[in-house]
N, C-alpha and C positions, 0 to 999 in steps of 0.2 A: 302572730307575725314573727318570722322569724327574725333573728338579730342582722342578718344580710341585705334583708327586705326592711328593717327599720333605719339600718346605716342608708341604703340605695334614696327612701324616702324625706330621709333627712336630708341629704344631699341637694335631690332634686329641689326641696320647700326653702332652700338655707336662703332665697330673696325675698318669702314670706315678716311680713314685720310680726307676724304671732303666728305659731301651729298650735292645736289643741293634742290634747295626749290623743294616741292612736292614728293620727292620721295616717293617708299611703297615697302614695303617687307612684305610678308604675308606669310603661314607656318614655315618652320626649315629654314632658313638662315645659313651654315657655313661660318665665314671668319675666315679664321688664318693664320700664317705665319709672318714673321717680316718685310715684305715689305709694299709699300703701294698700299691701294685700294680707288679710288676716282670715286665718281658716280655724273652725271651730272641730272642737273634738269627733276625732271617728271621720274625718272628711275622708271621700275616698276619690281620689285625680283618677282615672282610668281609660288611658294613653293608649293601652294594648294595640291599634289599630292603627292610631292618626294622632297624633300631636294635641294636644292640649294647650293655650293661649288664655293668658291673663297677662292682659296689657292696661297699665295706667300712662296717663298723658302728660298730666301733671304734680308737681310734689301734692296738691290737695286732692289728688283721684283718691277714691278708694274703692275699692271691692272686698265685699264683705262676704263669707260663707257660712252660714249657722252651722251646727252642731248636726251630724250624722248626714250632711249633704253629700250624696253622688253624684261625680261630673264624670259622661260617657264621653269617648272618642271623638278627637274633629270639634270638639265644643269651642268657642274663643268666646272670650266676657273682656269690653272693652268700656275702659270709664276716664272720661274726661273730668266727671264731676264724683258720681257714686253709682254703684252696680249692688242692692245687697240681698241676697239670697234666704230665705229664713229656713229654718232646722226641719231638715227629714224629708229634704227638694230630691228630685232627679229631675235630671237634665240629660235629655236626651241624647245619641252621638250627633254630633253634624250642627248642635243650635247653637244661636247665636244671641249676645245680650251686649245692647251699646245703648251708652246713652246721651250718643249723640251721633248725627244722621250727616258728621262731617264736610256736607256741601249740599243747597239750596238746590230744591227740582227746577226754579227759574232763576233768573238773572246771572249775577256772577257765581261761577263754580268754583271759585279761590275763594270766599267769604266763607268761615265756619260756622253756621247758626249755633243760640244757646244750647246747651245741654239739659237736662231732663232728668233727674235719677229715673232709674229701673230698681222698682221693689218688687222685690215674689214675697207673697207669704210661708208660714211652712206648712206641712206635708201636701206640696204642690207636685203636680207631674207633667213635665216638658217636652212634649214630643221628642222625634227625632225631625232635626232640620226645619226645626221652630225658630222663628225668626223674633225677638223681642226690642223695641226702637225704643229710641228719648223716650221715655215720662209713662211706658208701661208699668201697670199696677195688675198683679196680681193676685188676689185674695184666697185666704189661706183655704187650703181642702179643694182648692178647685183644679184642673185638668187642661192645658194647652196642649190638643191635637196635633200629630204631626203636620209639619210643612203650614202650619198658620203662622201669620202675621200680626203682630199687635203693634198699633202705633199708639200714639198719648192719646187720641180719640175714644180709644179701647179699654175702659175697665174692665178685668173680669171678676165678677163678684165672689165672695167665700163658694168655695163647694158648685160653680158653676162650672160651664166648660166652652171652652173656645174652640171652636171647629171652623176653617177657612181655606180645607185647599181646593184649588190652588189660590183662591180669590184673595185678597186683603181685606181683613177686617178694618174698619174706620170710625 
């Protein structure tokens, strides 16, 4: 990495509460929110296309990124409560990981239901425009297919694989 590209990345992570050595953030980076966001060594942001989003809600959000994790394009990871990624993930462009489903399929749609963490374990792989809700649990070595859904109904086991499009898994 050159020293142009470590200043640029520096820049982009400086709302990061921890970067690990190596990391890289390349196009729009958003992080905001009052929570924390900690990225682990070698992480690599990869913006080139669409914008990247890590958003916390509140001061006790956190998102968490292991060590040698890759975030494609278009990706947003939103955490009310915790979002945490384990070492040697990719994440697909376009996915999404929230762990919380912001407003009720019935009754009132101003009420926020609880949150959920979202765990992936590590050397996980995320589709593109994989969708990940409240209280998904991903085990390590396993494989979420493009364009699936996982809601907290959904474990996927170590080394398994989630396949759902366009359907919703449950």
């Amino acid at each position: 990495m050159t020293l142009l590209e470590e200043l640029s990345s520096s820049w982009k992570l400086r709302r990061c509460a921890s970067v690990g050595p190596g990391a890289r953030a390349t196009g729009l980076i958003w992080i905001h929110g009052p929570g924390v966001v900690q990225l682990g060594a070698r992480v690599v942001l990869d913006a080139s296309r669409a914008p990247i989003q890590l958003k916390t809600f509140t001061p006790e959000s956190r998102i968490i990124l292991g060590d040698d994790v890759v975030v494609e394009s278009g990706t947003s990871i939103e955490a009310v409560l915790s979002v945490e990624v384990g070492a040697r993930t990719r994440l697909g462009c376009f996915s999404k990981l929230m762990d919380n489903n912001f407003h009720p399929l019935t009754g009132n749609r101003l009420e926020r239901p609880p949150s959920a963490p979202v765990l992936i374990g590590e050397d996980v792989e995320i589709g593109v425009r994989a969708i990940l809700l409240a209280g998904a649990h991903v085990g390590s070595g396993a494989t979420v297919r493009a364009g699936t859904v996982i809601t907290r109904r959904l474990r996927v086991p170590e080394r398994g694989i989630a396949q759902g499009l366009p359907a919703v898994l449950r």
